[in-house]
N, C-alpha and C positions, 0 to 999 in steps of 0.2 A: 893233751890238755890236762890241764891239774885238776876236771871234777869228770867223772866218770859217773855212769850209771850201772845199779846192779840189781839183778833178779832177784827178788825175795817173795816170801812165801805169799805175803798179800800186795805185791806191786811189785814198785819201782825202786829203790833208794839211792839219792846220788851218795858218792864217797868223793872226799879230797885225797889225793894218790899225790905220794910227795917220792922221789927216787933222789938216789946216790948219784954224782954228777960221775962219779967213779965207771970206767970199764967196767963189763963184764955183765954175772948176773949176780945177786945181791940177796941173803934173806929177805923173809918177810916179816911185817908186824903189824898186826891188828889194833890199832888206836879205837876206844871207848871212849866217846865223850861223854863230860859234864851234861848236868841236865838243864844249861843255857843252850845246849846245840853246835849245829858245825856254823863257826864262824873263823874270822881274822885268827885271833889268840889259836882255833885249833890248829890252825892252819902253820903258824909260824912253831910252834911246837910239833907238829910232824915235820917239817921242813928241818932243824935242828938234828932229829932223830934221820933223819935219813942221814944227814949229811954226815953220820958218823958211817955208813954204809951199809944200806938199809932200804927195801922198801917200803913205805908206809903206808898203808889204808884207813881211812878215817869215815867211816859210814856215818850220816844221818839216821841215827836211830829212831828218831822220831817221825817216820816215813811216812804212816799212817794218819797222821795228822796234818801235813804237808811238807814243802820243801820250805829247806833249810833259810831263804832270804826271808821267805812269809813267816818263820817264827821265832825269827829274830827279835832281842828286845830294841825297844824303840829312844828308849832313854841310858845317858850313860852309867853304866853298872856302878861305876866309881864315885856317882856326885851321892852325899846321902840319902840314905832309903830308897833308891832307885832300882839295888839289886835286891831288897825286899819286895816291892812291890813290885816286881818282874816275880818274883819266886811264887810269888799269892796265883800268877793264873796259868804259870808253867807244872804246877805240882799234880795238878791231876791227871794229866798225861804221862807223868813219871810213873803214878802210882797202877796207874793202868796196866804194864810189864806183871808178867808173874814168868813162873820159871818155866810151863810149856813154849810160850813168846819167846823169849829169852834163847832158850835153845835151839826154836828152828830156825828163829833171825842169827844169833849163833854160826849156824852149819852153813847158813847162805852166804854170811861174812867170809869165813875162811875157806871155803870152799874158791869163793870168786878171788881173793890174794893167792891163792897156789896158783889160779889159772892164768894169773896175771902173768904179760912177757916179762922175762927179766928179773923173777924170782927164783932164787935160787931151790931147786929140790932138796926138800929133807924138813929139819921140822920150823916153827914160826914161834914168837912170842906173842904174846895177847898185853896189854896195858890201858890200864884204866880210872877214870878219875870223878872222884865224887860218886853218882849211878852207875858208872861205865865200869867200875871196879867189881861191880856184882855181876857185868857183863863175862869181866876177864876171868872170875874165878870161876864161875859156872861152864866157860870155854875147855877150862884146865881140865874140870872133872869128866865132861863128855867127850873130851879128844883129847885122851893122855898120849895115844902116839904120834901126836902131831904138835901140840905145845910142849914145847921143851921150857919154858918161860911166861909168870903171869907176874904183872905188879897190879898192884892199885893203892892209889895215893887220893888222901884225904874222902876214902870209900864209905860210904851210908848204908846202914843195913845189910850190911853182912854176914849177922846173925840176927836170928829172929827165932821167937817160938811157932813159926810155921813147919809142918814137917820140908816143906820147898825150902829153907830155908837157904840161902846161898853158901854158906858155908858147909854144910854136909856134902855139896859137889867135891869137895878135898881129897873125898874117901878114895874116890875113884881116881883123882889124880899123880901124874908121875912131874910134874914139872917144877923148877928154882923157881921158888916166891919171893916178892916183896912186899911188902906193906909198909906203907910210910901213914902212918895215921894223924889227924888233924888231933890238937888238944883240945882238952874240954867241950868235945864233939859230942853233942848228946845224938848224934845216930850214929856214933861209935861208943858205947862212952866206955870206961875201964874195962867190967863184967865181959861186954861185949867181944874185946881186945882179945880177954884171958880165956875163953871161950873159943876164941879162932888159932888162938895158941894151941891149945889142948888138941880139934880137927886137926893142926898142922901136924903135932908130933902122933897123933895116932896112923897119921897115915906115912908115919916116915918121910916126908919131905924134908928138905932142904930150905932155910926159909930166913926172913929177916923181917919181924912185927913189929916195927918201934912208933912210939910214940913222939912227934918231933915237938921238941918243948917252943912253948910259945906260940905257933903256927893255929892261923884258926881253920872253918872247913872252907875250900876252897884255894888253899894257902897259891896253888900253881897258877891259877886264872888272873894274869895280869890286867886284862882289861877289866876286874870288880874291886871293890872296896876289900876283901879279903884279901889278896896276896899281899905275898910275905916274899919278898926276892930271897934272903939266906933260905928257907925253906924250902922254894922250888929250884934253887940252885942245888941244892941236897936232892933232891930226887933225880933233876937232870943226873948228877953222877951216880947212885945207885942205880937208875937204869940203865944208864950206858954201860956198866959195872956186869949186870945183870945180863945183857946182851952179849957181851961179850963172853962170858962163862960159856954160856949155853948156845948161842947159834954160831961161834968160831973156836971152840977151844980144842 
């Protein structure tokens, strides 16, 4: 079945599990949703990803709060002000996360894709979009020998003046980075950007920070008034790009 349940630290959380129609067994990759939730749009974007040969796990982060159909939005993302006013009562749940949460929902995520049939042994990438992106890079820092690979595209809050801050996870990481960052993202904005840059090169990583011109936040989420098809098609190929490096080269 394409939704699965997983043990996590305070319950249950379902995941969409997308596989390679390919023989054999397959890496793994840790999908971090947006802070809309697992819906349709996650779903066809892990499916994508698999089909490059891949398994893909896409957890309900929002676990604590309920499942995935109950917090759904109700109205379509795309007609105006609809993905605004879904964002007014979705954000305090977002904001709820700090980086103890983070990390032990974290270790239960990737923990439950190794144990997965039909993952290949050895190490996994993390990818993440919008919040999910503080997911992947905070996964880097606490499981460097298991992440071999973090993106996060169009990421929020990735640096902060908290000493938690998500970016200081880097220190500690061994993994090929992406960043595809939204324009004139005020939860990225420039400062922020140059910032993640500097973590990046202090810890010697390997990494690509850009900035996609034009692209707002959200740019991948094709069911909202935000995407940007040239934009998420640019990241489809830096991550398959990125996958490839790292989990078959």
């Amino acid at each position: 079945m394409p939704y699965i349940d997983l043990a996590v630290p305070d319950g249950t959380a379902e995941a969409y599990l997308a596989r390679s129609d390919a023989d054999g067994d397959h890496p793994g990759v840790l999908f971090f949703i947006d802070a809309i939730g697992l819906r349709p749009r996650i779903e066809e974007m892990a499916d994508r990803i698999a089909d490059w040969g891949y398994v893909v796990l896409a957890p309900n982060l929002f676990y604590r709060s309920g499942r995935a159909a109950d917090l759904a939005p109700q109205g379509d993302l795309r007609e105006p002000g609809e993905r605004e006013k879904f964002f007014a009562t979705v954000m305090p749940r977002v904001r709820a996360f700090d980086g103890p949460m983070m990390r032990a929902d974290n270790a239960a995520y990737l923990a439950a894709l190794t144990d997965l049939e039909g993952v290949a042994p050895g190490p996994v990438a993390v990818t993440g979009y919008c919040m999910g992106a503080r997911f992947a890079v905070r996964a880097a820092g606490a499981h460097p020998d298991l992440v071999a690979a973090a993106a996060g595209f169009h990421g929020g809050g990735l640096v902060t003046d908290d000493p938690e801050s998500p970016h200081l996870a880097l220190a500690d990481a061994s993994a090929e980075l992406v960043f595809g960052h939204a324009d004139n993202d005020g939860s990225m904005p420039p400062e922020a950007i140059a910032t993640l840059g500097e973590a990046i090169a202090a810890a010697g990583l390997t990494a690509k920070n850009e900035v996609y011109a034009g692209a707002p936040h959200g740019y991948t989420m094709a069911d909202t008034s935000m995407y940007d098809e040239a934009a998420a098609e640019r990241m489809f190929t830096e991550l398959q790009g990125l996958l490839r490096r790292t989990l078959r080269g």
